[in-house]
C-alpha positions as CSV (number, residue, x, y, z in Angstrom):
1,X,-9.9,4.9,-31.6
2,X,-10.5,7.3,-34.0
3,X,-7.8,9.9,-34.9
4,X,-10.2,12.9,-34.3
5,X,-10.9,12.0,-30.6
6,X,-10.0,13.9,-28.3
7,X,-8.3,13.3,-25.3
8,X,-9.6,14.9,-21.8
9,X,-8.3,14.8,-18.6
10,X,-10.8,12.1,-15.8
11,X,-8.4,12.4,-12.6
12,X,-5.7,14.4,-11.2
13,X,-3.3,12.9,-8.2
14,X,-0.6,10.9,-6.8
15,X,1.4,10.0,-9.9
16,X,2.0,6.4,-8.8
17,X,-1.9,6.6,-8.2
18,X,-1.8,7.9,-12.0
19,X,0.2,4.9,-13.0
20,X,-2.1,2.5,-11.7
21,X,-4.8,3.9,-13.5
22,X,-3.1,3.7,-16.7
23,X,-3.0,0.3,-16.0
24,X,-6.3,-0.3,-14.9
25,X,-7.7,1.6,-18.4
26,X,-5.2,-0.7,-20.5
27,X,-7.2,-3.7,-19.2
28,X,-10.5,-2.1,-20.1
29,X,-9.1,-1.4,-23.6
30,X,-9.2,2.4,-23.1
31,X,-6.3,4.3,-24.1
32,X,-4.7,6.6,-21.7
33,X,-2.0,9.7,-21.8
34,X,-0.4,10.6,-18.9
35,X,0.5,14.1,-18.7
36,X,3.0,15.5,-15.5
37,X,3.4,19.3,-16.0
38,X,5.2,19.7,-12.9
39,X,8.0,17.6,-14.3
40,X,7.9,19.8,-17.7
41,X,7.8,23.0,-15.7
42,X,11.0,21.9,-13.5
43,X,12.7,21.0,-16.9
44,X,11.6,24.2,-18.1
45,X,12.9,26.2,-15.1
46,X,9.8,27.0,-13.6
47,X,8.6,26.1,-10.0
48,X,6.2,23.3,-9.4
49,X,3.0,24.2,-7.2
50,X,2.4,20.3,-6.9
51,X,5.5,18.6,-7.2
52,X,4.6,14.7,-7.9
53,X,0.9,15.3,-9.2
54,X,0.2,14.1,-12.7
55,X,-3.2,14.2,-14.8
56,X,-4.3,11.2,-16.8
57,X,-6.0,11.7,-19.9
58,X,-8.8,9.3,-22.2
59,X,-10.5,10.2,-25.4
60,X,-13.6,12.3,-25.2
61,X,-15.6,9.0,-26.0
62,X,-14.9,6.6,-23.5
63,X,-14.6,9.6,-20.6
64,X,-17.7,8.0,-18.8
65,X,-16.2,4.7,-18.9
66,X,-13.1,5.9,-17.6
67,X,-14.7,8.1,-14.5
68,X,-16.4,5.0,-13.5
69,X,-13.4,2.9,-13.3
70,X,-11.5,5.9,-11.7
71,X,-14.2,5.9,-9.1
72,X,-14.5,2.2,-8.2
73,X,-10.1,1.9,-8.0
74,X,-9.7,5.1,-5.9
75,X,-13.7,5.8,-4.0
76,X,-12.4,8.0,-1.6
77,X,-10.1,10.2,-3.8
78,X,-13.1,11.3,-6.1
79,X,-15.0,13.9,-5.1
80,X,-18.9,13.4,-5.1
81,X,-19.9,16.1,-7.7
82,X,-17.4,14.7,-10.4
């Protein structure tokens, strides 16, 4: 992975459903950031409008790769016009 890529967020949900697609994109050799604001914001003293939803984030470059794997773990959490 180059150092310039950019990582963007592919799925937004359940964080154990988070975790497991960390896992899944490890075995696919994509790397993967996961990224729970509602835990930051509780740290930081602020409310959490979705308390235990985390986004998981690729690099730009393999975000096609990564939607398609998203899709075919979790069909019925992804919404058709993703």
């Amino acid at each position: 992975m180059a150092n310039a890529d950019k990582f963007v967020p592919v799925f937004t949900g359940f964080e154990v459903n988070v975790q497991h697609l960390k896992t899944v994109f490890e075995e696919a050799g994509i790397d993967a950031i996961i990224r729970n604001d509602s835990d930051s914001a509780l740290r930081a003293g602020f409310g959490s409008a979705l308390p235990g939803q985390a986004r998981i984030l690729v690099p730009k470059s393999r975000k096609e790769e990564a939607k398609r794997l998203v899709k075919k773990t979790f069909p019925k959490l992804v919404d058709e016009e993703e």
